[in-house]
N, C-alpha and C positions, 0 to 999 in steps of 0.2 A: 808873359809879363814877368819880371823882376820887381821886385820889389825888398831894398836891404835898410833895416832899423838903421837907427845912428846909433847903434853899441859897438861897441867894441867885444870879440871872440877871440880867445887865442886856442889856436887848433892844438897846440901840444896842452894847454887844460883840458879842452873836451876828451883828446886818447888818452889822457893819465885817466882819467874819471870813466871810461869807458871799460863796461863790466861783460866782459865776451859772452860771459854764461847767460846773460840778459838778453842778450839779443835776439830780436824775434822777426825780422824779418825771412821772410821760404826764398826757397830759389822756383821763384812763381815761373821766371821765364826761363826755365832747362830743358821742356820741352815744348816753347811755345807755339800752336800751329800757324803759321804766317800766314794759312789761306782763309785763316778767318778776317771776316770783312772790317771788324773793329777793334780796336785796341783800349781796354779798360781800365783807363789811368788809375779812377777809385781804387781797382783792387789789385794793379801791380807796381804801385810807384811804394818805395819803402825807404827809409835811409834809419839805421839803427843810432845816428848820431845826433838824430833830434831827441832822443832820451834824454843827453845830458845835456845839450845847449841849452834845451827848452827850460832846465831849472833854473837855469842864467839870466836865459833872455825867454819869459814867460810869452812878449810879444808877438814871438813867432807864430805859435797856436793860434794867437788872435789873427794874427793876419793870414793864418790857414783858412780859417773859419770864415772870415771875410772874404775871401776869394771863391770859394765855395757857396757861399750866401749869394757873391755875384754872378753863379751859376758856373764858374769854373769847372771844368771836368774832374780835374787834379789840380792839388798842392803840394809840392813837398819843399824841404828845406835844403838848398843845394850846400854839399859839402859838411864842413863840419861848421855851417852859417857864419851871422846869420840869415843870410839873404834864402829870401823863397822864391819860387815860379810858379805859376799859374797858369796852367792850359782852359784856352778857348775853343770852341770850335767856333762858333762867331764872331768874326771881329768887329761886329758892333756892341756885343757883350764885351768883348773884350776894352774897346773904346771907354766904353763907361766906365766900365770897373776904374781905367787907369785914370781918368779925370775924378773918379771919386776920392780913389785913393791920394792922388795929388794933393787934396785939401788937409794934409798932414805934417806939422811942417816937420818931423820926429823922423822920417821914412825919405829915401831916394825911390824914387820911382821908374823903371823903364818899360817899354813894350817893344817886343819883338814879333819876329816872323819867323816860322823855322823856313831852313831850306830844303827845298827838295831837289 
């Protein structure tokens, strides 16, 4: 699921404002074993440019938490936003989230399907 505010971002604000020494994302997946059975969004999805989008666009967080509240695996904020994604494993959780969130008129909303 997509889902991007109606703000406006401009990516060359967010890397002027971007403090390297801050940055706290690991390099979780440098030796990640593949033959494990699951892949743990919570603890390897990271983007170090929500730092400073988020003090822009505060909504992003909200709509992390939102998606997470709808049982989302993961959220993060794709690129330098503001638009986020939200992983399902069920796409009737997924469903709902997106009709809920729809009732926003401030937000575009998408759902997708990865490919395999």
């Amino acid at each position: 699921m997509l889902i991007c505010p109606e703000v406006a971002v401009s990516t060359a604000m967010v890397y002027k404002n971007l403090n390297l020494r801050l940055t706290k994302c690991e390099k979780k997946l440098k030796n990640f074993p593949f033959e494990m059975p699951v892949f743990d969004a919570g603890i390897h999805l990271c983007n170090d440019l929500e730092t400073v989008t988020t003090e822009f666009c505060p909504e992003i967080q909200t709509i992390k938490q939102k998606l997470v509240g709808m049982n989302a695996v993961g959220a993060l904020m794709s690129g330098s936003g503001p638009t986020v994604f939200g992983l399902f494993n069920d796409p009737e959780e997924a469903r709902a989230a997106y009709r809920s969130l729809l009732k926003n008129e401030n937000r575009r909303v998408w759902i997708a399907e990865p490919l395999l």
